[in-house]
Residue, then its C-alpha position, 0 to 999 in steps of 0.5 A: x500500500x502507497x501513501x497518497x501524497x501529503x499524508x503522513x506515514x502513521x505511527x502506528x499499524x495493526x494487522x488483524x487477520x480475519x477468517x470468518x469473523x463476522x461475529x465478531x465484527x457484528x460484535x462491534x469489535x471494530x467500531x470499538x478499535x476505530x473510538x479507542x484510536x480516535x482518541x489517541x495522539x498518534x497517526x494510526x492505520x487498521x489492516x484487515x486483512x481476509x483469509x478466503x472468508x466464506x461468510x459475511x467477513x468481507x462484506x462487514x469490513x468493507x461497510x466499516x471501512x467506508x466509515x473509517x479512513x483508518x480502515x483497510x481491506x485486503x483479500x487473500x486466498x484462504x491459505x492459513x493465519x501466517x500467510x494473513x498476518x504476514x501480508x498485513x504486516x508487509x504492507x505496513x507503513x507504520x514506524x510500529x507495527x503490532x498484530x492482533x486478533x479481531x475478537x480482542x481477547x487481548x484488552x485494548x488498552x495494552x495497544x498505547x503500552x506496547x506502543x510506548x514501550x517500542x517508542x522509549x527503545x526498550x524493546x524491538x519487539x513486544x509480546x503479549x504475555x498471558x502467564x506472567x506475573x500481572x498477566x489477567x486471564x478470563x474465562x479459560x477452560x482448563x483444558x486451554x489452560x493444559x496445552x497452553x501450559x504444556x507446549x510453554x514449557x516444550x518451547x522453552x526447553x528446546x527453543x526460547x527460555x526465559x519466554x512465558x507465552x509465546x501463542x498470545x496474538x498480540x504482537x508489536x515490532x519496530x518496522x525495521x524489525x517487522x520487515x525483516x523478520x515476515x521476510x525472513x520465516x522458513x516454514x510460515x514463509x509466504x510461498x507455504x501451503x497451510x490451507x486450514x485456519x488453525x492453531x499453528x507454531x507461526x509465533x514460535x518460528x517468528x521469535x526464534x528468528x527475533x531472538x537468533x537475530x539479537x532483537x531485544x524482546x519484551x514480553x509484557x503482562x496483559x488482560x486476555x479474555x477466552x472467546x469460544x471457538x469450534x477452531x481449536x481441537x486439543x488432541x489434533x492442535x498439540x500433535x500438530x503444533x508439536x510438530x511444528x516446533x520441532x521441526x524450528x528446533x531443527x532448522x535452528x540446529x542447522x542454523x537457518x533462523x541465525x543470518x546476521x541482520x544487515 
């Protein structure tokens, strides 16, 4: 996306991917975005961005969008959460850039204290932490709480010590930081072929990269609310995620997260 001429880069984007999430756009949940950004001092812009929807999604974004200059529509082909994210975060033009979920589990008011956190230069990247010490968590059935838990630890082990969630969607960069790291995935590059809309190990894969390339990162506590979704299978999501994670642990032993920045 080009700025047009005479507007200012924002200061701040934020990527949501959507895969049939009319409930909760129905929910208001972007009208409740756009009041929470309108009231802030910086520049800001808003990326939906559709994973080949198969319900009213796009429809309800786009009404939103002619409501709002802030808001922008783009569509892809359903090819998974990683891919979505990736495409919002790569035509970014904000000096911040931080990813979220379109059913606001993470409280909004966590976006200025990222935010502010990347401004002083304390981090490089920030992530939402549910299992930190001051972190709130809403409404989590034990058996989320299990998995959770269990593949933290799994992570911590093999691939990221010291990180207590690295699943929460709820993520921000420096741009720089961003641009090179989207461009950088092995597994959740962009030519992959996930085409389900499940829980995948895209986060641990982007930190391990953040963590391998020297970028500071800041995990900080945060007000999260479950929201039910028929999305997630236990048994099926740990096999795969399980997987996933070491399969990154072995692109990590032969050094492919580990290039220098430039």
């Amino acid at each position: 996306m080009e700025l047009t001429e005479g507007r200012a880069r924002p200061v701040l984007s934020i990527v949501i991917p959507a895969y049939d999430e009319a409930d909760s756009i129905r929910r208001a949940n972007l009208q409740r975005l756009e009041e929470y950004l309108s009231q802030q001092p910086y520049g800001s812009e808003v990326i939906v961005v559709d994973d080949g929807s198969t319900d009213a999604t796009v429809a309800l974004v786009e009404e939103c969008a002619r409501e709002s200059a802030r808001l922008t529509l783009i569509r892809n082909e359903h090819r998974g959460k990683a891919f979505a994210v990736t495409t919002g975060v790569l035509a970014a033009e904000g000096d911040y850039v931080l990813f979220m979920d379109m059913d606001l589990a993470t409280s909004l008011e966590h976006i200025g204290q990222f935010l502010t956190t990347l401004q002083r230069g304390d981090a490089d990247v920030v992530t939402a932490s549910r299992e930190a010490r001051g972190a709130v968590r809403l409404d989590a059935p034990w058996t989320r709480r299990l998995m959770g838990k269990t593949f933290n630890l799994l992570v911590q082990a093999l691939l990221l010590p010291g990180l207590w969630d690295t699943q929460c969607g709820f993520k921000a960069f420096r741009r720089e930081a961003a641009q090179d790291l989207f461009n950088s995935l092995v597994i959740f590059a962009l030519d992959q072929e996930i085409q389900e809309p499940r829980v995948t190990a895209f986060d641990v894969e982007l930190l391990v990269l953040a963590r391998r390339r020297s970028y500071r990162i800041r995990e900080l506590p945060v007000t999260w609310r479950h929201h039910r979704t028929h999305r997630v299978n236990v048994v099926r999501d740990s096999y795969r995620m399980l997987r996933e994670v070491l399969l990154i642990w072995l692109n990590d032993r032969r050094g492919k997260y580990h290039t220098a920045r430039s």
